[in-house]
C-alpha positions, 0 to 999 in steps of 0.5 A: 500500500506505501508504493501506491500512495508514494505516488502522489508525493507533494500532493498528499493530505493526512490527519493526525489527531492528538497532534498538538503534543508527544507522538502526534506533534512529531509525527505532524512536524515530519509529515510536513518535512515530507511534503504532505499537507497536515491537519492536525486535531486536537483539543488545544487550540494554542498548542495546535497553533504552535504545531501549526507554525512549527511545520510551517517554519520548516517549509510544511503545510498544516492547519488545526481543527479543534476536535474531541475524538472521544465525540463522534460527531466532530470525528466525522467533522474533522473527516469533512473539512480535513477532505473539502478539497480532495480525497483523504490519503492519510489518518493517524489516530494518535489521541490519547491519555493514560486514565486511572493509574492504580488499584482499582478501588481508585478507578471512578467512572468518568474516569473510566469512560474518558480513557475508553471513549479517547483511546478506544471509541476515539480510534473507532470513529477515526476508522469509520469516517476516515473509510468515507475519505480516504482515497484508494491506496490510502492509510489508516495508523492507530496508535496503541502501547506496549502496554496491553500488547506486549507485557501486562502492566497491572497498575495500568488496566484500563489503559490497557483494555483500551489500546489491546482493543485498538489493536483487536480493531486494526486487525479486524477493520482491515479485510473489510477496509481492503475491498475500499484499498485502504491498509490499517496498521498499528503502531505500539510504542514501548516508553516514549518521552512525551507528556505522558511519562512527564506525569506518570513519572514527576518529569525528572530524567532519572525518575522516566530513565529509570522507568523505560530502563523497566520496561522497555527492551532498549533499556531507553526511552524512545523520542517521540522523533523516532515513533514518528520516524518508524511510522513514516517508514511504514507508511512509505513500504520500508517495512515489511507489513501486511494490513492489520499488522501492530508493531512495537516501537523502541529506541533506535528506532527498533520495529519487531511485529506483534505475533497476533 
């Protein structure tokens, strides 16, 4: 699917939700770096801005639209305006956020439903309405986690539930999305150096060293450079995938694929 939508190099449009912070941000920044038109979503407008100006001091387009992926409805908004003048060649749903941290006697509800209706629902709206927009030999790239994928992490369960379940979504979405020509892939990254560590950890560099030095095969925190370095490559055909594969992302950048 990369040599297909290769071809319309300079000319291309991609979403990238979450793209205001972390992964998303760089990934936007690279994708204008490469000459595709970015739409970046996000429910920051003043961080969007700053996105937005960064890919365009580096010679890129973009623009922001505001966006709460855990609402259906401006999902499918995004999807309209983001295509109003052409077909959809790229989307990545990226938008995330860790949700309650602990036992589960401190899991409340609201809680409970944001972390599912951002990294889940989020993700399944981004596959319904990006399949009205996406051009033949389009991409679709979810964003998932080591965690639930690769290693159980007992403090984080429902975080967990949520990204095991966009991968279950790519998986499934692709054969019904081949017969349209669109690939879904999954990227799950190990520990990321991004705002969300920042929290996880207190932001101090030995406290997020220590913790990727926990988990992460490297050894390493990964940069959020280097996520979005590897779902470049994916996109454009440089790694060997199929539609509905998952890969694990770590420092490096280092691709392994998740055995279903």
């Amino acid at each position: 699917m990369g040599s297909d939508v290769g071809e319309q190099q300079g000319g291309r449009t991609a979403v990238v939700t979450g793209g205001t912070s972390g992964i998303g941000r760089a990934l936007a920044v690279r994708l204008g770096q490469e000459g595709v038109r970015v739409v970046v979503a996000g429910r920051d407008e003043r961080r969007g801005a700053d996105v937005v100006q960064e890919v365009t001091a580096r010679g890129g387009r973009a623009e922001f639209v505001a966006t709460d992926v855990a609402v259906d409805a401006e999902v499918r908004r995004l999807a309209e305006r983001a295509s109003a003048d052409g077909p959809l060649d790229l989307w990545f749903s990226n938008a995330g956020t860790e949700g309650p941290i602990g036992p589960l006697s401190t899991w409340g509800e609201a809680a409970l439903r944001e972390v599912l209706d951002v990294n889940l629902l989020g993700v399944l709206s981004g596959l319904r309405h990006a399949a009205d927009h996406l051009r033949s030999g389009g991409v679709v790239v979810n964003t998932a986690s080591f965690v639930g994928t690769a290693l159980a992490v007992p403090i984080a369960v429902p975080y967990a539930a949520a990204k095991a379940g966009v991968v279950a979504a790519g998986r499934s979405a692709a054969p019904l999305l081949a017969e349209v020509g669109i690939a879904v892939y999954t990227i799950c990254p190990w520990v990321i150096d991004t705002p969300m560590v920042d929290r996880l950890t207190g932001g101090a560099p030995d406290d997020k060293a220590g913790f990727a030095a926990g988990f992460a095969p490297s050894g390493r925190l990964t940069t959020a450079a280097e996520v979005a370095s590897a779902t470049w490559d994916l996109v454009e055909g440089r790694i060997a995938a199929s539609s509905g594969d998952a890969f694990l992302v770590d420092a490096g950048p280092t691709v392994t694929r998740v055995r279903a």
